[in-house]
PAKEMAR-226620 format. One record per residue (C-alpha): residue in one letter; x, y, z. Coordinates in Angstrom, 1 decimal, decimal comma. Last residue first. Layout:
PAKEMAR-226620
ATOM r      X      Y      Z
ATOM A      X      Y      Z
...
This chain:
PAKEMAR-226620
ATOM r      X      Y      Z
ATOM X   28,3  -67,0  -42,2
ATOM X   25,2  -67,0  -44,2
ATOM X   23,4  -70,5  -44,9
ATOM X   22,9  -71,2  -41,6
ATOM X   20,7  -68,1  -41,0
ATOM X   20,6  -67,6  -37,5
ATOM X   17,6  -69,3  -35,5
ATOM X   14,3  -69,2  -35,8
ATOM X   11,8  -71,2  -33,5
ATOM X    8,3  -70,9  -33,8
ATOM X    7,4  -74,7  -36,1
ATOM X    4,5  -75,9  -36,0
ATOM X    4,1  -79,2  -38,4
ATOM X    1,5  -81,3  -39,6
ATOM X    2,4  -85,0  -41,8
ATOM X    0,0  -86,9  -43,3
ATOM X    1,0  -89,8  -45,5
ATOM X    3,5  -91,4  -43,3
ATOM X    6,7  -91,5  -43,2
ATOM X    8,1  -87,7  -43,4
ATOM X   10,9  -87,0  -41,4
ATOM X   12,0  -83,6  -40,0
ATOM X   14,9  -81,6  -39,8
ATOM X   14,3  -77,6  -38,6
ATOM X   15,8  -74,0  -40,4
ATOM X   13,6  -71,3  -40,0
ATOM X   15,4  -68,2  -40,7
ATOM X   17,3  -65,2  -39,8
ATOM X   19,7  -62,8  -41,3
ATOM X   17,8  -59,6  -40,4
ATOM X   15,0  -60,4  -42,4
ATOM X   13,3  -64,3  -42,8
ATOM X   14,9  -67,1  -45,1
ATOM X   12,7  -70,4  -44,7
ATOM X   14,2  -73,9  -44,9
ATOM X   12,5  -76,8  -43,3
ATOM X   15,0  -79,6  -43,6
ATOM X   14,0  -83,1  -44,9
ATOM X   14,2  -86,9  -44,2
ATOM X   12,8  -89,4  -46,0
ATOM X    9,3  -90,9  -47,2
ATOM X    8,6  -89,0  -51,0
ATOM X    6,4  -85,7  -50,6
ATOM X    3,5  -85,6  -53,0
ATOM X    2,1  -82,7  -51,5
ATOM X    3,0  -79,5  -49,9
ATOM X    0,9  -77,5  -48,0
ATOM X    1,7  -73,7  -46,2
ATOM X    0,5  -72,1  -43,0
ATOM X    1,8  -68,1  -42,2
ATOM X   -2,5  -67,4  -42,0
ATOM X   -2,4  -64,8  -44,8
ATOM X   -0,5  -67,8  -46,7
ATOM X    3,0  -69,1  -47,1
ATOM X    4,4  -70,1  -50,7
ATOM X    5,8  -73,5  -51,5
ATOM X    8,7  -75,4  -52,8
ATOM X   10,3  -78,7  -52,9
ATOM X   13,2  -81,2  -53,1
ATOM X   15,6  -78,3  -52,9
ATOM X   19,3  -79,5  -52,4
ATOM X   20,8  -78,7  -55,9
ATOM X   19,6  -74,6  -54,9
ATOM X   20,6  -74,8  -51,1
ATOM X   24,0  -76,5  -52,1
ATOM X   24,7  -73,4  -55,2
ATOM X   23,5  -70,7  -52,3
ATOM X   26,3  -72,7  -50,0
ATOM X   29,2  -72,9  -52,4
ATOM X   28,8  -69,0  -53,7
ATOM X   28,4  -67,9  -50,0
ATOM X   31,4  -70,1  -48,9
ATOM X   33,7  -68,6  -51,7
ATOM X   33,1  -65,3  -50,6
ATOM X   33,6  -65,7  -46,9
ATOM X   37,2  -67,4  -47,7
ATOM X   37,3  -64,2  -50,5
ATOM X   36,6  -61,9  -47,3
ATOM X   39,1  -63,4  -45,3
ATOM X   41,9  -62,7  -47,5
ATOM X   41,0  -59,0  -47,7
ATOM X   40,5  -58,7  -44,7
ATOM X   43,7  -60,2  -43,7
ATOM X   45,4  -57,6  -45,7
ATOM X   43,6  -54,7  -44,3
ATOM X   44,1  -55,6  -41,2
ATOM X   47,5  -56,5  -41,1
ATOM X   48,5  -52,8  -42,6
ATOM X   46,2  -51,9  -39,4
ATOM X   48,1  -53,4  -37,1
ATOM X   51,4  -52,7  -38,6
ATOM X   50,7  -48,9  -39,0
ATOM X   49,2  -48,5  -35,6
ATOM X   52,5  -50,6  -34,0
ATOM X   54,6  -48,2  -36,1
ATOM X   52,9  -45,0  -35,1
ATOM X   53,1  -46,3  -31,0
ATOM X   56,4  -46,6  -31,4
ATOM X   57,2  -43,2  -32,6
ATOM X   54,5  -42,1  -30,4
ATOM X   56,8  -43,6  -27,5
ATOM X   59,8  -42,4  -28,5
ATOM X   58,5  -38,6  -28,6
ATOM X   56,8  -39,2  -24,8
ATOM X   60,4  -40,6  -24,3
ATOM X   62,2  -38,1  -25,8
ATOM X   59,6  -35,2  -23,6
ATOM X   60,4  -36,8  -20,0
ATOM X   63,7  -37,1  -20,7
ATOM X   64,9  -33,4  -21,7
ATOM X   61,6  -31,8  -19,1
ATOM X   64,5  -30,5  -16,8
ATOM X   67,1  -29,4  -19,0
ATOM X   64,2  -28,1  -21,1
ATOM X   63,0  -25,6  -18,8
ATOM X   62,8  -22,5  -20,2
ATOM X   61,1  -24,0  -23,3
ATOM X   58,4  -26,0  -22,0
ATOM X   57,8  -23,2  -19,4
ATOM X   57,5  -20,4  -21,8
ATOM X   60,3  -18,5  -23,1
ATOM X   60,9  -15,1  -24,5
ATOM X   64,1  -14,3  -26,4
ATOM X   65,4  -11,2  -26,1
ATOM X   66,4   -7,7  -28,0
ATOM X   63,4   -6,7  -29,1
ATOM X   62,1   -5,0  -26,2
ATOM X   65,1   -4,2  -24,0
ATOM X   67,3   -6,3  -22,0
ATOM X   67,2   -8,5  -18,3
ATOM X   68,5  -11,8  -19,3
ATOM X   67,4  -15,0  -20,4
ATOM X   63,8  -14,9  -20,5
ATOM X   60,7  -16,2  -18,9
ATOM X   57,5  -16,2  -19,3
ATOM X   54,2  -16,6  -16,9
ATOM X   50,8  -18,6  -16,5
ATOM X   47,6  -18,3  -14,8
ATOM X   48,6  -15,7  -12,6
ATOM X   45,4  -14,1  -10,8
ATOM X   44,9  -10,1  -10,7
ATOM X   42,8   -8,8   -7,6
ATOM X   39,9   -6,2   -7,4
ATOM X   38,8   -6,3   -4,0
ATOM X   39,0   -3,1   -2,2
ATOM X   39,2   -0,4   -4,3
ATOM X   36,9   -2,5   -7,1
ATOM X   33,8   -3,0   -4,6
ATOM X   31,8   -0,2   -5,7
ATOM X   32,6    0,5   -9,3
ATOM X   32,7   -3,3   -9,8
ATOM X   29,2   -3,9   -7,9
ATOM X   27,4   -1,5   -9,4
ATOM X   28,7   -2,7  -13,1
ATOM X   28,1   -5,9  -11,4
ATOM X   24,0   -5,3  -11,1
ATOM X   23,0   -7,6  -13,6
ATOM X   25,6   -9,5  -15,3
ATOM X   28,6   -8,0  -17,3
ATOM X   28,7   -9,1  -21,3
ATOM X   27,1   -5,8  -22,3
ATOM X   29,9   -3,9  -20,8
ATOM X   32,7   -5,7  -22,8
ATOM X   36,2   -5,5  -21,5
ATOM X   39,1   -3,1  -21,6
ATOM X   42,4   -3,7  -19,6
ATOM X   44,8   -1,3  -18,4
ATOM X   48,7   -0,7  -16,6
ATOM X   49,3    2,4  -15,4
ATOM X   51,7    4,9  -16,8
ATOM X   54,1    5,9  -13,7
ATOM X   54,3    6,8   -9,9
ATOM X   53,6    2,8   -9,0
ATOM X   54,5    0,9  -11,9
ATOM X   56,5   -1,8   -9,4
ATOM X   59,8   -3,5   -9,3
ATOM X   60,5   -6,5   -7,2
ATOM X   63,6   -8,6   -7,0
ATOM X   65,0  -11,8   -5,9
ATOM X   65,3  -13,7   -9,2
ATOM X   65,3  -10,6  -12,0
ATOM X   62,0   -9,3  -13,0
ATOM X   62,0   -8,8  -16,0
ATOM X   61,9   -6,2  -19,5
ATOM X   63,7   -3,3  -19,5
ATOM X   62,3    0,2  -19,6
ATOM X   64,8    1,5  -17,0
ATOM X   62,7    3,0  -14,3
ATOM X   59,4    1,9  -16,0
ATOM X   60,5   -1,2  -15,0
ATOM X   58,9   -3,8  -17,1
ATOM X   56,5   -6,8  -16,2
ATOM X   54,5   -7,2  -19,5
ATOM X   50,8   -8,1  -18,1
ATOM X   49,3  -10,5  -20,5
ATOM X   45,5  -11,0  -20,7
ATOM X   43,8  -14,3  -21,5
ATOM X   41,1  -13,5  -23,7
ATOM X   37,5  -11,4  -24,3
ATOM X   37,3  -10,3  -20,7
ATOM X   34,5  -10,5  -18,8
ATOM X   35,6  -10,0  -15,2
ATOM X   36,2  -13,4  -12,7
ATOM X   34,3  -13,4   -9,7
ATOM X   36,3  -14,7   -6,4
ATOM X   36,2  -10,7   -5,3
ATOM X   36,5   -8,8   -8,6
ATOM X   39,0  -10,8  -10,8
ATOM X   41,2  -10,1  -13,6
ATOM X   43,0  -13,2  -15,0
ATOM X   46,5  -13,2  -15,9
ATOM X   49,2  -13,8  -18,4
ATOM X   52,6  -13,4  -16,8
ATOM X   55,9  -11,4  -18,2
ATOM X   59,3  -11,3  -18,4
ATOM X   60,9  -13,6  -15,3
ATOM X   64,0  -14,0  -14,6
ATOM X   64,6  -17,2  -12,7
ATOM X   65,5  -18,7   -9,2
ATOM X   62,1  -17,6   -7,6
ATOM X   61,1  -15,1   -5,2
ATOM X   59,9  -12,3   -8,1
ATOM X   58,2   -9,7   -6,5
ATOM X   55,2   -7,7   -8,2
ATOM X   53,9   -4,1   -7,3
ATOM X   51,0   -3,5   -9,3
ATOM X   48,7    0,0  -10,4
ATOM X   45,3   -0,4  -12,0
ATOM X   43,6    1,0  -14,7
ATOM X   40,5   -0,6  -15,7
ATOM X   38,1    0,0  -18,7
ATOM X   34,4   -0,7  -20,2
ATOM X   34,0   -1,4  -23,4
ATOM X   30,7   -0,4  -25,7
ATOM X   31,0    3,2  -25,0
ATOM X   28,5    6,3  -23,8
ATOM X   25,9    5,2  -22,7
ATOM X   27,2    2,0  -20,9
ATOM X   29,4    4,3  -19,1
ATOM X   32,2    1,9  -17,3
ATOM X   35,4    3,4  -16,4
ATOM X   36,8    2,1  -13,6
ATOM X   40,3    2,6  -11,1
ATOM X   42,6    0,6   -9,5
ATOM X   45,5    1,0   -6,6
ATOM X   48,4   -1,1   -5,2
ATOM X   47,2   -4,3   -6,7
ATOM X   49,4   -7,3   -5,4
ATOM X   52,0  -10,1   -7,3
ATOM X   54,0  -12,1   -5,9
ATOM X   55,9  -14,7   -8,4
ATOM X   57,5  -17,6   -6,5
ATOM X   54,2  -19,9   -6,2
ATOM X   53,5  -19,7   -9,8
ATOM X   57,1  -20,5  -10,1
ATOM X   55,8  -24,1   -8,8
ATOM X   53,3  -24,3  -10,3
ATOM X   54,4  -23,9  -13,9
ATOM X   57,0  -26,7  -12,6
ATOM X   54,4  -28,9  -11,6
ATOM X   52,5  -28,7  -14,6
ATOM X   55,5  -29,2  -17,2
ATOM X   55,7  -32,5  -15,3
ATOM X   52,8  -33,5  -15,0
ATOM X   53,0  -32,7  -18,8
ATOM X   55,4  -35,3  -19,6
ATOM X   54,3  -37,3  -16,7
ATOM X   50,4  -37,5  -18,5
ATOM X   52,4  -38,0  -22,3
ATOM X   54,0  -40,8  -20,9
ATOM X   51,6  -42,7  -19,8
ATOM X   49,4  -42,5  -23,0
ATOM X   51,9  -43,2  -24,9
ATOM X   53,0  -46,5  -22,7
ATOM X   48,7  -46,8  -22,8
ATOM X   49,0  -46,1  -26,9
ATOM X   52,0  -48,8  -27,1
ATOM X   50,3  -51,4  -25,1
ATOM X   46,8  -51,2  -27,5
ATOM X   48,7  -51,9  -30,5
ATOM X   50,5  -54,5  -29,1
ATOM X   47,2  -56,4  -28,2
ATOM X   45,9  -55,7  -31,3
ATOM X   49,1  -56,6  -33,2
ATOM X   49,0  -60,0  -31,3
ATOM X   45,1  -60,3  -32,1
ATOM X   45,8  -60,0  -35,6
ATOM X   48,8  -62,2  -35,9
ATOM X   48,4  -62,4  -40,0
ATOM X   48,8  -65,4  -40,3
ATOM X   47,3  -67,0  -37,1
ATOM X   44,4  -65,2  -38,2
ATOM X   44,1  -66,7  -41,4
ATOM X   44,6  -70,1  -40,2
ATOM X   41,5  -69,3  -38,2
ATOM X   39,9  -68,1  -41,2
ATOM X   40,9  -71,0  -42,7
ATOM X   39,1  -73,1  -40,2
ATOM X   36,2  -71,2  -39,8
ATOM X   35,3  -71,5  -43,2
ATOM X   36,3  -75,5  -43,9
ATOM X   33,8  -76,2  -40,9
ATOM X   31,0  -74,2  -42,4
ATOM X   31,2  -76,2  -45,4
ATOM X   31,3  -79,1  -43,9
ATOM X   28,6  -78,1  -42,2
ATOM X   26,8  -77,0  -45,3
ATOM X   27,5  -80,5  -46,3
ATOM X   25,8  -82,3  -43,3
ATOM X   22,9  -80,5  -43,6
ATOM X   22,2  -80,8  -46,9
ATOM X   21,7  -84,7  -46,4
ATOM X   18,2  -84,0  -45,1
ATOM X   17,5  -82,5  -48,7
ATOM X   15,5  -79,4  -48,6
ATOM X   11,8  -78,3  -48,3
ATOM X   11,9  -74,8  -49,3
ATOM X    9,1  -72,1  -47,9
ATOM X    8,6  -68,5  -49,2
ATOM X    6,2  -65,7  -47,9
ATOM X    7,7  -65,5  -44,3
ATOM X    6,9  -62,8  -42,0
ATOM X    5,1  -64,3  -39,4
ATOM X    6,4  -67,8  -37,5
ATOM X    5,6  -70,9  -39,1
ATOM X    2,7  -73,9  -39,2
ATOM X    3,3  -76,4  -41,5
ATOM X    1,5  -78,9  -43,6
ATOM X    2,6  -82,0  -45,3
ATOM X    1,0  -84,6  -47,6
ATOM X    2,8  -87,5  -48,1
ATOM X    3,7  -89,3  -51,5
ATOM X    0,9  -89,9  -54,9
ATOM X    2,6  -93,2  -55,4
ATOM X    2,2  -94,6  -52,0
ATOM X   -1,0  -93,9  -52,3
ATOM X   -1,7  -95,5  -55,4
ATOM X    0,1  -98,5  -54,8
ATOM X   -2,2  -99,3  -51,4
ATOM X   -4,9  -98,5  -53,6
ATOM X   -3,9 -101,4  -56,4
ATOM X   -3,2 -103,6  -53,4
ATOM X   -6,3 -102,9  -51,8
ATOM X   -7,8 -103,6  -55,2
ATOM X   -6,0 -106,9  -56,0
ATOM X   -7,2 -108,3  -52,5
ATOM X  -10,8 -107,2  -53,6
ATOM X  -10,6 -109,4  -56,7
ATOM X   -8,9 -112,3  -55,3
ATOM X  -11,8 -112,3  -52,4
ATOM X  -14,3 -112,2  -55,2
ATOM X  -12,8 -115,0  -57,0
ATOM X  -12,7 -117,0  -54,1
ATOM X  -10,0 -118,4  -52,0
């Protein structure tokens, strides 16, 4: 060999050298929004699943600590057993309202208006009743609902329509018997004028004779027939609580139950939480220390979301960009050569946030 061909042998070597020693070039492509790229270890992937791993699996022995989604489930059993309950309970105290409903007659003998809009803000009724009561009970009074045809009148509340015999002044109705204010006081309501429609106060004075009507909504009961003051007046939950006994202990029982399963649960909660949020914790601090001892290089992102790094040693890599909303790009490549262009679109959830 000549001394010429030595000499140009020893200068593709020395090139060959200098190449090598200047490492790859590598540019990437990547999605909009990202200012930052890091060009990580390719072993960091397999300790931030480790990582990972270690997690999830005491937060799954975490959860079979603290039986979360047994509580849950329990939980959620004793509010439908409360929630069943509860509806018989007051089925129950439904039906029976009904039913006496059904057993108390009541019909307007007679009614009468006043309604000047000049002269007074409330308008008034007086109307004479005859009521019988068919059921097994006394009854002392009902709260009703005027009504003009199927129209309801405008008063300001539920209205309560004492049932006394103005024969004796004592309060009830005793079971089988009707009593009626006919040839006495009448009975009266007031209601606001300016709260009628267009044309009712017409339509009240003209149809009132023959279609004003009273409907029951709900009544009282007492004991024994007496005097003002002298009795005890009962609604249906207290009347009847013989029949309702049952029905109301277990409704009690089962928000007693349903109190303690809330109060386990969420005791459970709280503690697990806690527990779980120090596993989270200690992740974080492992995995921002791994991405920091793991960064090989860094670059900022143009106008144009392309970046260049240079001097790159042959190996493999991760492409790790953080974006908002807990995303980034996160992609393993290889670099063996001395050029190297990448696009990368896809991002996928942050791997370094649990």
């Amino acid at each position: 060999m000549t001394t010429k061909k030595i000499l140009l042998c020893v200068i593709a070597l020395i090139l060959a050298i200098s190449a090598n020693a200047q490492g790859a070039k590598l540019r990437i492509t990547l999605p909009p929004g990202i200012s930052r790229v890091e060009l990580l270890s390719g072993g960091t992937a397999a300790v931030l699943d480790y990582l990972r791993e270690r997690m999830d699996q005491q937060i799954q022995e975490l959860n079979q600590h603290y039986q979360i989604q047994l509580r849950e489930t329990e939980l959620a059993s004793a509010k439908k057993h409360l929630e069943n309950t509860a509806t018989a309970y007051r089925n129950e105290i439904n039906a029976i309202r009904a039913e006496y409903l059904s057993k108390i007659i009541l019909s307007v003998d007679s009614a009468s208006a006043e309604i000047s809009p000049e002269s007074s803000a409330l308008g008034e009724i007086d109307f004479y009743y005859t009521v019988r009561n068919n059921s097994d009970r006394i009854i002392s009074s009902v709260i009703y609902t005027p009504k003009i045809g199927n129209d309801k009148m405008p008063t300001s509340s539920s209205l309560i329509l004492e049932l006394i015999n103005p024969a004796t002044l004592k309060y009830g109705v005793e079971a089988g018997k009707t009593i009626s204010n006919k040839g006495f006081l009448a009975e009266n309501f007031s209601f606001f004028i300016k709260e009628l429609k267009k044309g009712q106060i017409s339509l009240i004075k003209s149809k009132l004779q023959k279609e004003f009507s009273i409907a029951i909504v709900d009544l009282r009961f007492v004991n024994e027939i007496a005097y003002k003051g002298q009795f005890k007046e009962m609604d249906v939950i207290e009347a009847f609580q013989h029949r309702l006994g049952s029905l109301r202990q277990a409704s009690e029982k089962a928000k007693e139950l349903a109190a303690i399963k809330k109060d386990n649960y969420e005791k459970a909660l709280r503690e697990y939480t806690g527990a779980r949020d120090l596993v989270i914790n200690e992740f974080l601090s492992a995995a921002a220390q791994l991405e920091k001892t793991s960064i090989r290089h860094t670059s900022t992102v143009n106008s144009n979301n392309k970046t260049t790094i240079e001097n790159i040693d042959a190996g493999s890599y991760i492409v790790y960009a953080q974006k908002e909303n807990g995303l980034a790009v996160y992609e393993v490549i290889e670099i063996n050569t001395s050029k190297h262009e990448f696009v990368i679109n896809e991002l996928i959830k942050d791997p370094f946030i649990p």
